[in-house]
N, C-alpha and C positions, 0 to 999 in steps of 0.2 A: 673705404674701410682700411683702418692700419694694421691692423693684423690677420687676411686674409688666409693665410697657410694654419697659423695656432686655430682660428675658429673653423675652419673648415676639416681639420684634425678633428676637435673635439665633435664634431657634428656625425663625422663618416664611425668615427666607434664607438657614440654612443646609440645608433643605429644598428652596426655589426652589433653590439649588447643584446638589443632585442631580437635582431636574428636566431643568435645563436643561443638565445634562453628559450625560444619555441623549437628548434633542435635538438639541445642536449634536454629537454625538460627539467630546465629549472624550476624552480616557486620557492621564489624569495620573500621572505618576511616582508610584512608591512615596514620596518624598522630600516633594512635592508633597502627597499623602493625607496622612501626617501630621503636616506643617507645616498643615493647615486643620482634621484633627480634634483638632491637640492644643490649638492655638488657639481653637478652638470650646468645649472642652472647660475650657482656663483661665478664659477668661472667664466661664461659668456656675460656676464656683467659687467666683471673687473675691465674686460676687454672693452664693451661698448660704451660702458661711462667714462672710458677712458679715450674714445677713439673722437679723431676730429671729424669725420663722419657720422651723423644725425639725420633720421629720416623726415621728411621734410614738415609731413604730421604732426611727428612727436615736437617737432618745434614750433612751428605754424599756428596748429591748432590746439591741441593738448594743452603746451605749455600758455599759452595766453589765457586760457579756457581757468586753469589753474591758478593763475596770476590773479582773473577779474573775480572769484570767489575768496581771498585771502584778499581783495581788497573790499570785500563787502559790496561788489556790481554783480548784475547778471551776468553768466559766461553765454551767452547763447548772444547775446543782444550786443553784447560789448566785443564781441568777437564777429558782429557782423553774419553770424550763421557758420561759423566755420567751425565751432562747434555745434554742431546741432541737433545732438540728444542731450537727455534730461541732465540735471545738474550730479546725478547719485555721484558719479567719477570723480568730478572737480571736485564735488564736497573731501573723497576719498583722498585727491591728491594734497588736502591742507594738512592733513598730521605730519608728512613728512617735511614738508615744506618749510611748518611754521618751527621745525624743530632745526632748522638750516642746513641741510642733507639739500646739495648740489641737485640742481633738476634731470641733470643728468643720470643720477640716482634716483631720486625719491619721484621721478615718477615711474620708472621701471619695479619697483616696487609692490605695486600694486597688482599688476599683471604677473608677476613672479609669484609673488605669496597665493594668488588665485589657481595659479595652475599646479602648484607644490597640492592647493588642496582638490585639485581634480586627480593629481594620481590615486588618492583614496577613493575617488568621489567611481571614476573608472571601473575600479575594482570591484565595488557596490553594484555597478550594473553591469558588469560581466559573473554574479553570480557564479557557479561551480571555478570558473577558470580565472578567478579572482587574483590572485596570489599571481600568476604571468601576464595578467592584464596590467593590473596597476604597474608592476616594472616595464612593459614596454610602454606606457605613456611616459613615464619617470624617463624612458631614453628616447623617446618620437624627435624626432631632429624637427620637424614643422612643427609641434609647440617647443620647441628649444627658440627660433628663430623668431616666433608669431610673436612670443611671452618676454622674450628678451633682447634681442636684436632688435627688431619692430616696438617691441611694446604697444601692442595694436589693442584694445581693448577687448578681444576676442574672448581669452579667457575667463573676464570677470563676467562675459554674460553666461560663457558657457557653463559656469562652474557653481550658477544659480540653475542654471537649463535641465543639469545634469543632479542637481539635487533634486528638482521638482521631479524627475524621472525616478528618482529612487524612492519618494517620499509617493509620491502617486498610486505607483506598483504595493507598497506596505500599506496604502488605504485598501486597498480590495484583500488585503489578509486580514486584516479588522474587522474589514465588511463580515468577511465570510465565518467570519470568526465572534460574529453577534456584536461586537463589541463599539459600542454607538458613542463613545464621546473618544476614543483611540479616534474611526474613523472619521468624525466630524472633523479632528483638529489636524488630520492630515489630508483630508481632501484639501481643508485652509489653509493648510502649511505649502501643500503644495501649488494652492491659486499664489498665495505669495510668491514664493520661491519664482516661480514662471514670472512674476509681475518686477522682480526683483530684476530677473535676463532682460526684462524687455525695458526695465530702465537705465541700462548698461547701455543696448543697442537697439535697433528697430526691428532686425532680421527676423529675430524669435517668432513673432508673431504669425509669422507663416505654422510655429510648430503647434498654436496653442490649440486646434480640435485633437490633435492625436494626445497631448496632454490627456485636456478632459475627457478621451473616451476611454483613459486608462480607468477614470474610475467608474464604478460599476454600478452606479443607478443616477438616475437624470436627477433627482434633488441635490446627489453630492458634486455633479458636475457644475450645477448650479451655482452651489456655494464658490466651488473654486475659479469658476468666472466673475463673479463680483470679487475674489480676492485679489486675482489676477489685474483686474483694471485698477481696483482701488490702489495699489501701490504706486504705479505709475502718477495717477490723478493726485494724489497726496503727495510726492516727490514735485509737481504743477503749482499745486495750489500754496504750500508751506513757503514757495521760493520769498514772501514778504518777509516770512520771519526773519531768513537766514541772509539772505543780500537784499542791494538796493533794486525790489523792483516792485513797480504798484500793481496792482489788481489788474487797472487800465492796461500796462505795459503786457499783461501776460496774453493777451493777443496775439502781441507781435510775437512773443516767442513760440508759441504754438503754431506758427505760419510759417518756422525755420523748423522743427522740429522732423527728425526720419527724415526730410527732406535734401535728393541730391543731385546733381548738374547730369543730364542726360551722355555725360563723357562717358565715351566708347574706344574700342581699339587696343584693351590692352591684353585682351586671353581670348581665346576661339572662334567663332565666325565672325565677327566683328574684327578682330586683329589680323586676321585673314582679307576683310571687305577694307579695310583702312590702309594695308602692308605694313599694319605694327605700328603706328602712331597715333595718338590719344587726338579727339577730336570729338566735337559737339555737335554728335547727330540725332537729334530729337525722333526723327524719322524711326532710325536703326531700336531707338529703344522704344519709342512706341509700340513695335512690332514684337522687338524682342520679351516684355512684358507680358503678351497675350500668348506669347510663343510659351515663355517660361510659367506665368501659374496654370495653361492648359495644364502642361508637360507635370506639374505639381498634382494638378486634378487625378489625372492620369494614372500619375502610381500611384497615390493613396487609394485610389480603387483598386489597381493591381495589389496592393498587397494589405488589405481591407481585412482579408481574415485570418492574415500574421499577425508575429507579433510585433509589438508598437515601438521595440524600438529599432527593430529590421525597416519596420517601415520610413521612420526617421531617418535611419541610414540611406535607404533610396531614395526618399525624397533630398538630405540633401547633397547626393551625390547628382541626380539631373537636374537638380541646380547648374552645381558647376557642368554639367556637359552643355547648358541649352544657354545660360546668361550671359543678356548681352555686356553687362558691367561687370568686371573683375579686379577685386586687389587679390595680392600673394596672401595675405592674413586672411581672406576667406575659408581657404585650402583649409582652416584648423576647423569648420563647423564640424564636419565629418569626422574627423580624426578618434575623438572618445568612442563615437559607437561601432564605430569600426575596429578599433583595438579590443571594446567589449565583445563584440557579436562579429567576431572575424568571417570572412568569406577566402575561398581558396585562393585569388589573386590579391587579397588585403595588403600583403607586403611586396608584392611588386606597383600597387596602386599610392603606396604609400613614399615607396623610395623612388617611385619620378615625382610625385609631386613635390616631393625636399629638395630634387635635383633642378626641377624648375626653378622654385622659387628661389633656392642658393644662389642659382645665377643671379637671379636678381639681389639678391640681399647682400651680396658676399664679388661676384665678379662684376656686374654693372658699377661699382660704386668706385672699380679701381679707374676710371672713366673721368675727365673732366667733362663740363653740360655738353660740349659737342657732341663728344666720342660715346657719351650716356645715350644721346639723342639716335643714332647712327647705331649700334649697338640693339638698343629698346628694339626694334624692327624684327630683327630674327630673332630675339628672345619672345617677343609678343607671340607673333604668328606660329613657333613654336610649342608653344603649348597644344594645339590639334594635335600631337602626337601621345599626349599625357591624357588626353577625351577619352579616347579608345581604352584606357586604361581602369578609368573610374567607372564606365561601363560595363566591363566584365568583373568588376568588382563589388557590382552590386549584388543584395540574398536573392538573388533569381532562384537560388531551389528553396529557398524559404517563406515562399508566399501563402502560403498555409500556413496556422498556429498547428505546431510541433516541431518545425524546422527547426534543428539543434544548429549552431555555431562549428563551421568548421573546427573538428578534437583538435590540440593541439596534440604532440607525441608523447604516449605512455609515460608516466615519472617513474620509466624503472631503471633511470641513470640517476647516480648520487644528485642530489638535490643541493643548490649551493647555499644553502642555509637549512636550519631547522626551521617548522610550522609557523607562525606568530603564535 
């Protein structure tokens, strides 16, 4: 990275930002939120479109992934599986592309514009505390890093995930509210929405029962699972139209798809079992797998009669405590409902895991491959100390529905803007 001190500036204050706006009790306009997250968010552009360091991803796999769709091939098949979710992205990455906006650009674009629209999206599900929620996602340094440094495709699933969450929640006020074609088209809106996350990336699909049990009779859950596949399936089957690929061929790419190399070793008991070096141990994640959806079973019973998106929050916070497989861009699945539904160590949970990942993003890269390699070791393995963290930061007093959201502090300090 070439400019390690400017991006690491912008990152450390626009985290003190959200500090000190659940401090002094600010509640900044909607207008306000995104005049500081998109400005936050420009800035870290200018820097990384412009830097000679590129994550190896966003080159590798991404950019080819985006290439074989703008020349009218499959990106799944022509990339060998290096892409290996559905096509909705690459389709996403041709507007800019075709319009000659550098890849270095245009495809950071996509992931930016996604997460500018989670800071609303946030806000929507942090209900009463709305207005200091969406500004601290507007300043979160790990969707600063995930969305624009990375450009990891995180956001565009989340920022379907987090609609379906808000769209789910307003069918059961329809429901309750008699009102049968409101809720028909949002339990639908919200099987979409989720089928939309889950054609960004594979992960979601861990979330889609707590989805459907938002809404609140088994017909409409119904519906929003046939909406929920159907998107995905039609993103599969449509690939003839859009690029060169036949019927026959769509075998093989459903045999790449969610699919990924048992490599282990880069964050917690596995980077601990390795001493910090990436390595293909089938064994480690066989294990790890039955370790981690147990640990998934688990809390969703634990917090079975919360609310669902506490429970979201825990479940994917013992994700990252118990997974044997780790990227830095994971750290963002939690992030929204966390800044939604804060818990009392939310911001010390939040500001090591920016500090882990920084290193990686920001100090490993000041490294040529040796010293990256040599380096990687103690950044890996350290992460166990960032564990303990997202553990006590889970709604442990909110496992019952009523549990309110850590208050932020009174707004009986001047307010840094008026209402929206």
């Amino acid at each position: 990275m070439d400019h390690p001190f400017l991006t690491t500036l912008i990152l450390v204050g626009a985290f003190a930002l959200a500090l000190i706006a659940q401090w002094r009790g600010w509640r900044p306009s909607l207008r306000v939120a995104l005049a500081v997250g998109i400005g936050l968010r420009l800035s870290l552009l200018i820097f990384a479109a412009a830097d000679s360091w590129q994550p190896v991803d966003f080159m590798e796999s991404f950019k080819p992934a985006a290439e074989a769709v703008m020349a009218g091939q499959d990106p799944v098949l022509t990339t060998e599986g290096a892409w290996h979710f559905l096509p909705m992205i690459p389709y996403a990455y041709v507007l800019p592309m075709s319009l000659g906006i550098p890849w270095e650009i245009s495809g950071r674009l996509i992931t930016v514009a996604a997460d500018v629209v989670l800071i609303v999206l946030v806000g929507r599900l942090a209900g009463r505390h709305e207005a200091l929620a969406r500004f601290q996602y507007a300043c979160n340094p790990i969707a600063l890093m995930v969305a624009v440094i990375h450009s990891q495709v995180e956001p565009v699933a989340l920022v379907f995930l987090v609609a379906a969450y808000v769209t789910a929640r307003s069918a059961r006020s329809a429901h309750e509210a008699s009102e049968s074609a409101r809720w028909l088209l949002r339990c639908l809106g919200a099987g979409a929405l989720f089928g939309l996350a889950l054609s960004a990336k594979s992960w979601p699909i861990i979330l889609l029962p707590v989805v459907l049990s938002m809404l609140p009779t088994w017909r409409q859950r119904f519906y929003g699972l046939v909406a929920a596949g159907a998107v995905p399936l039609l993103f599969l089957v449509t690939q003839p139209l859009f690029v060169h690929t036949t019927l026959k061929s769509l075998l093989n790419v459903a045999q790449y798809l969610g699919g990924v190399r048992p490599i282990v070793g880069e964050w917690g008991w596995t980077a601990v079992l390795t001493g910090g070096n990436w390595e293909l141990k089938p064994t480690y994640s066989q294990i790890g797998q039955i370790v981690l959806y147990s640990s998934l079973a688990i809390v969703a019973w634990l917090w079975r009669r919360g609310d669902r998106v506490d429970m979201t929050l825990a479940m994917l916070l013992i994700f990252m405590v118990v997974t044997p497989r780790m990227g830095a861009q994971y750290l963002l699945w939690f992030v929204p409902f966390l800044v939604a539904r804060p818990t009392r160590w939310a911001p010390l949970a939040m500001g090591a895991s920016a500090l882990w990942a920084g290193l990686g993003y920001i100090y490993l890269t000041q490294f040529d491959d040796t010293q990256w390699w040599i380096n990687h070791r103690w950044w890996a393995v350290s992460s166990v100390y960032v564990i303990p963290l997202l553990v006590i930061a889970m709604p442990w007093a909110r496992r019952r529905m009523g549990g309110v959201p850590s208050k932020p502090p009174p707004a009986t300090t001047p307010e840094l803007v008026g209402a929206a």
